[in-house]
C-alpha positions as CSV (number, residue, x, y, z in Angstrom):
1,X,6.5,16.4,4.6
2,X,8.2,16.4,7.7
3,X,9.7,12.8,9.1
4,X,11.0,11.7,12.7
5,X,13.4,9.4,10.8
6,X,15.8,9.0,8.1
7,X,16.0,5.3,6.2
8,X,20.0,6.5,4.5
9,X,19.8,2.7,2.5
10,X,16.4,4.1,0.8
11,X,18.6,5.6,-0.9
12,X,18.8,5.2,-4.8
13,X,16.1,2.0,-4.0
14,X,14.0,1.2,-7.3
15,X,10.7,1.9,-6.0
16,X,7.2,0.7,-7.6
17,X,3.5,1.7,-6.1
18,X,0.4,1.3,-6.4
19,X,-2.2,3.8,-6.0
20,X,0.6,6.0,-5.8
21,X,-1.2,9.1,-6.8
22,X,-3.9,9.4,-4.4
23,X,-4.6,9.1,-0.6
24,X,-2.7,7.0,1.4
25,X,-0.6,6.4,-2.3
26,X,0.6,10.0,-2.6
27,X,1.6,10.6,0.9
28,X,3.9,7.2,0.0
29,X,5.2,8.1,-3.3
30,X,6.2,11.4,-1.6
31,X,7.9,9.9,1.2
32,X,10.0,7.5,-0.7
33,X,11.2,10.5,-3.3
34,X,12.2,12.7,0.3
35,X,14.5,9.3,1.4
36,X,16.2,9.7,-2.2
37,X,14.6,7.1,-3.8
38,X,13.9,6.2,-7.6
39,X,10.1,5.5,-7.2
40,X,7.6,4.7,-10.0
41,X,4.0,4.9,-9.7
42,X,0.7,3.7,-11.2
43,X,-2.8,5.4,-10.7
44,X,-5.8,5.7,-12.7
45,X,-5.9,9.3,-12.7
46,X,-3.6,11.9,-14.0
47,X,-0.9,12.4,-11.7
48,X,1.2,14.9,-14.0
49,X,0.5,17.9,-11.5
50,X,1.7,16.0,-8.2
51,X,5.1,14.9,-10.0
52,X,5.3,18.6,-10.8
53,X,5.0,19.3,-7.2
54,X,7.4,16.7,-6.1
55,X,10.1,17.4,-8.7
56,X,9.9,21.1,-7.7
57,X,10.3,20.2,-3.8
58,X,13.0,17.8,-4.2
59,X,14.8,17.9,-7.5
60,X,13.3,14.6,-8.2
61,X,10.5,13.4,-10.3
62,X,8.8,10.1,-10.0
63,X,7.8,8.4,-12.9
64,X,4.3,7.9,-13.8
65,X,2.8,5.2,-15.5
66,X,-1.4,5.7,-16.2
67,X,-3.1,1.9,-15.5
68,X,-5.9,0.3,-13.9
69,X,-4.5,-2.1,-11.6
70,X,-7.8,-4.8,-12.4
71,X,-6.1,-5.1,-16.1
72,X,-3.3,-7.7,-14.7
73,X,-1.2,-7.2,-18.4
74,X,-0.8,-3.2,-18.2
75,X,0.1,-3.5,-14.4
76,X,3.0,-6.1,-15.0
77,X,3.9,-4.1,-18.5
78,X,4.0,-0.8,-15.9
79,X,6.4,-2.8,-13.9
80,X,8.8,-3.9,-16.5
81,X,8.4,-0.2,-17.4
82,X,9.9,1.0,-14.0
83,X,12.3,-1.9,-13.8
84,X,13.8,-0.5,-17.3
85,X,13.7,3.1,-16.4
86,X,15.0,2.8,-12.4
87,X,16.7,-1.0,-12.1
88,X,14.9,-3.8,-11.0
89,X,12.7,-3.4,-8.4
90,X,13.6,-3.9,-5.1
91,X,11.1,-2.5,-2.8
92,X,7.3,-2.9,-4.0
93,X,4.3,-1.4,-2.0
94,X,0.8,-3.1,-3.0
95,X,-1.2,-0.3,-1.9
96,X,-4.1,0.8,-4.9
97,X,-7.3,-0.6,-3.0
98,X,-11.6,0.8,-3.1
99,X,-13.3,0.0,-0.3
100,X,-16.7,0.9,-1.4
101,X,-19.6,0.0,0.6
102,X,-22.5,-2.2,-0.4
103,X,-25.5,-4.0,0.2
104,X,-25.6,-7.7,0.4
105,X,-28.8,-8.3,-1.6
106,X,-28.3,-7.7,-4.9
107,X,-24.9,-7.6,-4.9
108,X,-23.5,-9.4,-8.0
109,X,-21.2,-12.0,-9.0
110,X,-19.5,-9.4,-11.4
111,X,-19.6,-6.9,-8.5
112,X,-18.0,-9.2,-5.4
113,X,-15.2,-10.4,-8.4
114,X,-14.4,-6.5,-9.5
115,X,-14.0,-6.2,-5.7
116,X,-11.8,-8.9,-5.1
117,X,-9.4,-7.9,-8.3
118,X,-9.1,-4.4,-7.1
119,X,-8.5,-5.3,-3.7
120,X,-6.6,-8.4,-3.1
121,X,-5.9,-10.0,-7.6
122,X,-3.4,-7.3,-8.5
123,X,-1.3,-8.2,-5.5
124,X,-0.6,-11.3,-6.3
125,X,0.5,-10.6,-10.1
126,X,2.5,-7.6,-9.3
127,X,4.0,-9.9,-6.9
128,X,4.7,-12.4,-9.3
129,X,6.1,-9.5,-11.5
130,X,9.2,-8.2,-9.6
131,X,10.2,-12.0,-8.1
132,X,12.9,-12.4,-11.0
133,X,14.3,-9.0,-10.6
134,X,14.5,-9.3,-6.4
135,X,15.7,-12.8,-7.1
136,X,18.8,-11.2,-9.3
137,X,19.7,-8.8,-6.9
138,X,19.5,-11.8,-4.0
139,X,17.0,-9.9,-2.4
140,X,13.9,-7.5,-1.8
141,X,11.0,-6.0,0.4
142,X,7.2,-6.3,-0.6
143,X,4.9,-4.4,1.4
144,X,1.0,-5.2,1.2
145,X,-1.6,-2.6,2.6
146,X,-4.3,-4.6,4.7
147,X,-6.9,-2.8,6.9
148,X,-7.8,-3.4,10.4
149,X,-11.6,-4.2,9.0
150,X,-12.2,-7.2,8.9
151,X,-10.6,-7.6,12.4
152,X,-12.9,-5.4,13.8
153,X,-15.7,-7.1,12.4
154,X,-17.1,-4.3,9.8
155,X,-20.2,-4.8,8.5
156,X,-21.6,-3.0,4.7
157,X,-18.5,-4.1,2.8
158,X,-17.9,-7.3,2.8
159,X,-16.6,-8.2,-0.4
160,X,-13.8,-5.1,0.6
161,X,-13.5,-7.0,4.1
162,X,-12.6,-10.2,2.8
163,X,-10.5,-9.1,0.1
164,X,-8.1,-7.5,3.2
165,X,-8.2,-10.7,5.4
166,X,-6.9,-12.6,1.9
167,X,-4.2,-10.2,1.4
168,X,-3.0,-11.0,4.9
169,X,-3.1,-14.5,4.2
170,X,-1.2,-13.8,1.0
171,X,1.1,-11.9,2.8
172,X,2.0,-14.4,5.1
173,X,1.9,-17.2,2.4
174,X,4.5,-15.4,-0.1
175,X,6.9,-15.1,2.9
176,X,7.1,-18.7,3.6
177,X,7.5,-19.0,-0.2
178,X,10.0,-15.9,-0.9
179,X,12.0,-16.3,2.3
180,X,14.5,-19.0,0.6
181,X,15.3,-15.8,-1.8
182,X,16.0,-13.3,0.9
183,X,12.3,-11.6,0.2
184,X,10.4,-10.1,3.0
185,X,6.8,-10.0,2.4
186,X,4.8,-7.9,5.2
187,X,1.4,-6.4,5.7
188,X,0.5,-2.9,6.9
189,X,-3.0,-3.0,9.1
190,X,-4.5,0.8,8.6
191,X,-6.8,2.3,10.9
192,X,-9.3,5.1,9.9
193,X,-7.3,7.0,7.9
194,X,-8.3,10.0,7.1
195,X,-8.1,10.6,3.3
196,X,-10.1,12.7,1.3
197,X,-12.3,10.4,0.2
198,X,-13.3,9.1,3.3
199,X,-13.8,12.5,4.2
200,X,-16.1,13.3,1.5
201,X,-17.9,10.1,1.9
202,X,-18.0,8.2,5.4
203,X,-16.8,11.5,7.6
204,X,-19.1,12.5,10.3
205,X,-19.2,13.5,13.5
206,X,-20.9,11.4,15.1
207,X,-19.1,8.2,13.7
208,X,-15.5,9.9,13.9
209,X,-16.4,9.9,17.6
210,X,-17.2,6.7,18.0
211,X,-14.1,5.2,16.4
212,X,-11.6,7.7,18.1
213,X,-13.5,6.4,21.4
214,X,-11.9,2.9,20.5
215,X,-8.5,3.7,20.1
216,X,-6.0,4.4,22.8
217,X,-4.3,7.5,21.2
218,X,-7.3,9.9,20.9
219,X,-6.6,11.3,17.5
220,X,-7.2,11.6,14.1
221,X,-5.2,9.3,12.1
222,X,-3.8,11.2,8.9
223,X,-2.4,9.6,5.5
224,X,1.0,10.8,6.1
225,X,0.9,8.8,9.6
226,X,0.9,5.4,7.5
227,X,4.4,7.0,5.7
228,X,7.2,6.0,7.9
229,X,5.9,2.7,9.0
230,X,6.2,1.6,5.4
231,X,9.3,3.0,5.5
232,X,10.8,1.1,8.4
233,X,9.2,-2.2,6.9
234,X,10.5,-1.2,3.3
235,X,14.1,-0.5,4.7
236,X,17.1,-2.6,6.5
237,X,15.9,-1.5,9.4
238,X,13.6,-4.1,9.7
239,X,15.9,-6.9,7.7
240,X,14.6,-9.8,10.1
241,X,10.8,-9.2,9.8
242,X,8.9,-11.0,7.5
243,X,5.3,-12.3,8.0
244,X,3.8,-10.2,9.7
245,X,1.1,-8.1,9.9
246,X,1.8,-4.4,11.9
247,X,-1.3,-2.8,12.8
248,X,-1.2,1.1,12.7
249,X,-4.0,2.3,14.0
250,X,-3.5,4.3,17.2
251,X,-4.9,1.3,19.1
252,X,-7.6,0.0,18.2
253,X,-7.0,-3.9,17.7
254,X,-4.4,-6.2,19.2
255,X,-2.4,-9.0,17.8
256,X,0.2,-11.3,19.3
């Protein structure tokens, strides 16, 4: 992976992800091991391959931990795990998310609550998770992947659409909270990134069209674009933001 900028303090950083094996995740987990990082992941599927690749490119291997991030008691044992293995954590990126579509009739109350605890539950309770180790080291940087969605208005996901307004408003909560601990807590606002999966499942021509039409950069907008943004949010270089919500999106919506 190639990268316009260097974060130097990244350096040695204990690291934890979600999702961190897949889409946007990988792309993340990668980009925090090329800064020098100690980064642990979790993802539901066996990741043993892409650590192989990693450790071969740069003479580092992040450590993998196999969880589903809906089972709150393996998540937070995952994280202890990391936090033993690499130091507390100081930098943690809520990123594992599904944003399956669905119809509204017929949708049940077991499906809209598995929607909510794989979207928006698991941030809160790895959240809760690393707030005694940041609080030791007087400090760290949470970063929560949101989506654009819901301010676009989507329609045929709305349990998914809801779950990423809440994890703005949790973002924006936890910083009021974490700020007298020298926590920043921000939220990264995707576009249409274009993962594998939505590839393989949303993709077509016709859409893709459409949305490019709505953004101000015509391009395609891939996984490894969302990289350095987290970066720059999980690094100094952003030591006074906290709160908010950065859209990345190629412009698409507008805040402020």
């Amino acid at each position: 992976m190639k990268f316009s900028a260097t974060f130097h303090d990244l350096t040695g950083k204990s690291v934890f992800i979600s999702g961190g094996g897949s889409g946007i995740g990988e792309f993340l987990t990668e980009g925090f091991i090329a800064q020098g990082a100690e980064v642990a992941f979790v993802q539901r599927s066996d990741s043993a391959a892409f650590c192989d690749r990693l450790e071969r490119t740069y003479g580092s291997r992040p450590l993998f931990i196999p969880c589903d991030v809906t089972d709150i008691e393996a998540l937070q044992a995952a994280i202890h795990k990391a936090a033993e293995v690499n130091g507390d954590i100081e930098i943690l990126v809520n990123n594992a998310a599904w944003d399956n579509r669905h119809p509204n009739e017929g949708f049940s109350v077991e499906d809209w609550d598995y929607m909510q605890a794989v979207n928006l539950r698991h941030y809160f309770f790895a959240i809760q998770a690393v707030i005694p180790g940041m609080r030791r080291q007087r400090g760290g940087t949470i970063v929560n992947y949101s989506s654009i969605s819901y301010m676009m208005g989507n329609g045929g996901y709305a349990a998914y659409t809801a779950a990423k307004a809440g994890v703005t408003g949790l973002t924006r909560g936890l910083a009021r909270d974490l700020g007298k601990d020298n926590i920043r807590v921000n939220a990264l606002m995707p576009g249409w990134v274009l993962t594998d999966r939505q590839r393989e499942l949303w993709v077509d021509e016709a859409s893709l069209k459409a949305h490019i039409d709505r953004q101000c950069l015509k391009l395609e907008i891939p996984p490894e674009a969302m990289v350095e943004p987290t970066l720059f949010l999980a690094s100094a270089a952003s030591t006074v933001m906290t709160g908010q919500a950065v859209v990345v999106d190629a412009g698409v919506v507008v805040t402020g």
